[in-house]
Residue, then its C-alpha position, 0 to 999 in steps of 0.5 A: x500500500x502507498x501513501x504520500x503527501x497532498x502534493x506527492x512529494x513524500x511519498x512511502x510504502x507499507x507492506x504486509x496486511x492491510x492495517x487497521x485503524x483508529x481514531x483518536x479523540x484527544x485535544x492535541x489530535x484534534x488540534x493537529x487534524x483540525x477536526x473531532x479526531x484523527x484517524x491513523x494506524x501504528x504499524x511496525x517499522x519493518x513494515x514501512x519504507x520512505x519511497x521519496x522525499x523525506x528530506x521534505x519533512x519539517x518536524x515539530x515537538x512539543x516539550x510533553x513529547x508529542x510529535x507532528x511531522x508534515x511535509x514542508x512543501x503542502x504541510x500534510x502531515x506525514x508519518x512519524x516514529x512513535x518514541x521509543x519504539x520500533x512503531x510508525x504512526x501513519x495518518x489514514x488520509x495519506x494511504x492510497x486504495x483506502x476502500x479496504x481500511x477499516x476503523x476498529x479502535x477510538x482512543x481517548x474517548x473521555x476527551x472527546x469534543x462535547x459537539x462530536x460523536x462517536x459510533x458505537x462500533x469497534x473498541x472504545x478506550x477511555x484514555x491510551x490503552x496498553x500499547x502491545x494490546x492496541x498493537x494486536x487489535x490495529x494489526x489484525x487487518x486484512x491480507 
């Protein structure tokens, strides 16, 4: 599966299942998105490759930690390594054939924003759950 940018510069691979995603409900995703969540996927980094253009990528960091890498030519943002750990955290918006992706998970759902809702399928964690149990559930997408 590829991925990239708005303007098709960074562009990058995922091999393997198909993922499954999830959308996160907390301030800092729906400030980063400028919307009720953020939708994504984690996915092991030998799963995933840059095809071009990584050097376009502008990082910023904030002093808790979080992290929101975007391409600096049309500032999607783009993947980024998830701290200490052998994860990439992938946006759902840059895959290509996205027809078979599937939303399985909603993180951070005390935080929610009071005017957006949230369906009642898939799991629902009210804060970050277990990262090896939330790994086990996004990685049981399709072939």
């Amino acid at each position: 599966m590829i991925g990239k940018c708005i303007c098709g510069q960074v562009q990058f691979k995922l091999k393997g299942k198909t993922p499954n995603l999830y959308q996160c409900h907390c301030k800092l995703c729906r400030k980063q998105g400028g919307s009720a969540s953020n939708t994504a996927t984690i996915v092991d980094l030998t799963s995933f490759s840059w095809i071009s253009s990584e050097d376009k990528i502008t990082y910023y960091k904030k002093d808790s930690g979080f992290s929101s890498n975007f391409c600096s030519s049309c500032g999607s943002p783009v993947p980024n390594k998830l701290r200490d750990s052998d994860y990439q955290w992938i946006p759902a918006g840059l895959l290509d054939g996205d027809d078979k992706l599937l939303i399985v998970a909603h993180i951070y759902t005390d935080s929610k924003a009071d005017w957006a809702e949230i369906p009642v399928s898939g799991m629902h964690y009210k804060t970050m759950p277990d990262l090896e149990e939330f790994l086990e559930v996004l990685q049981s997408g399709t072939d």
